[in-house]
C-alpha positions as CSV (number, residue, x, y, z in Angstrom):
1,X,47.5,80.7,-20.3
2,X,47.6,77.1,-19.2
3,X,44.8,75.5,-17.4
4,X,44.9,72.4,-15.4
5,X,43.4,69.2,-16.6
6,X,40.6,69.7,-13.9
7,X,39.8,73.1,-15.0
8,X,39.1,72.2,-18.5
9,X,36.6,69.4,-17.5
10,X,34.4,71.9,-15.6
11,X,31.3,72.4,-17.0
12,X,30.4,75.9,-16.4
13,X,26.5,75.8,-17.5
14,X,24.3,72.9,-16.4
15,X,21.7,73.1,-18.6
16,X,24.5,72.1,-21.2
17,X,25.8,69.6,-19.7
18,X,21.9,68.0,-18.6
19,X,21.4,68.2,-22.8
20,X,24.6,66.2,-23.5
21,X,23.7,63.7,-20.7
22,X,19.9,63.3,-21.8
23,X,21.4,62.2,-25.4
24,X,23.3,59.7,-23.8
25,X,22.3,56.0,-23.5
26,X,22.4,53.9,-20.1
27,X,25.5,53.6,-18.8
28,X,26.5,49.8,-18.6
29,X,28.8,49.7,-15.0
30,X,26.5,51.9,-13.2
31,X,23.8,49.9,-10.7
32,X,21.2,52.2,-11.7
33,X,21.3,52.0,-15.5
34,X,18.6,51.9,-17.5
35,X,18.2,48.0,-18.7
36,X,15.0,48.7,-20.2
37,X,15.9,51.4,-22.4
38,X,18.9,49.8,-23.6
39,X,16.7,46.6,-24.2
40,X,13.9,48.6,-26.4
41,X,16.9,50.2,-28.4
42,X,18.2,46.7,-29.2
43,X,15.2,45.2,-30.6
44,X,14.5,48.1,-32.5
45,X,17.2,49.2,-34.3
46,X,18.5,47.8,-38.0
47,X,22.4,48.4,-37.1
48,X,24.4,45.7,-36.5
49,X,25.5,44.6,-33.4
50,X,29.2,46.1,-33.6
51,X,27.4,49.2,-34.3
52,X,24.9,49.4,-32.0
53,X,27.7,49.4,-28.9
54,X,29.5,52.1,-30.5
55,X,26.6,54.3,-30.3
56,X,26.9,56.7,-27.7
57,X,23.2,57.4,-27.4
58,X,22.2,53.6,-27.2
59,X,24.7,52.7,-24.3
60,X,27.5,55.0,-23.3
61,X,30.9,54.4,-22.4
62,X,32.1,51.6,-24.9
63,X,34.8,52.5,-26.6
64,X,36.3,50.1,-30.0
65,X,38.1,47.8,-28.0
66,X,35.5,46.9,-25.3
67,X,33.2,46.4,-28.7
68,X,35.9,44.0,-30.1
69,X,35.9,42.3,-26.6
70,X,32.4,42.2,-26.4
71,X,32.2,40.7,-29.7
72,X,34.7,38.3,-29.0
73,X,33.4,36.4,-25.7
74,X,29.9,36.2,-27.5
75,X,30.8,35.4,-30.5
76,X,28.6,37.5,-32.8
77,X,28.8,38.4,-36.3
78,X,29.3,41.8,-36.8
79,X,26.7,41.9,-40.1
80,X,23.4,40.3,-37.7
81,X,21.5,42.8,-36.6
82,X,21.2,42.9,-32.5
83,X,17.3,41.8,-32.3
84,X,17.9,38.4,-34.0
85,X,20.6,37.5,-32.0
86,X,19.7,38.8,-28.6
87,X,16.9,37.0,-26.3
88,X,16.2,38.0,-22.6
């Protein structure tokens, strides 16, 4: 039987849906995202830059092209690791 799009998207049992959202980083467009986490992430972590962004659990919502974007109006090398080339 077909559903619409709207009832696949419901999430029938919130404690799932609160476990998917707690492994998910900050969410960049939204006012009340978490700078600080996302900040502590950066300076810790060994992957790269390009890699960093793609990770859902370090900051959500970037998809390959916003990371090539990114990339490209900063003008970062995807091999440097994030905490050498990021300063507050």
């Amino acid at each position: 039987m077909w559903t619409s799009a709207w009832e696949s998207q419901k999430c029938l049992r919130a404690d799932l849906y609160e476990e998917k959202l707690a492994k998910l980083g900050p969410d960049p467009l939204r006012e009340d995202a978490d700078r600080e986490r996302l900040w502590e992430v950066m300076q810790k972590s060994k992957k790269s830059i390009g890699q960093l962004l793609m990770d859902q659990s370090a900051v959500a919502g970037i998809g390959n092209i916003y990371r090539a974007e990114i990339l490209f109006k900063v003008q970062y090398l995807l091999s440097c690791g994030p905490s050498a080339l990021i300063s507050r």
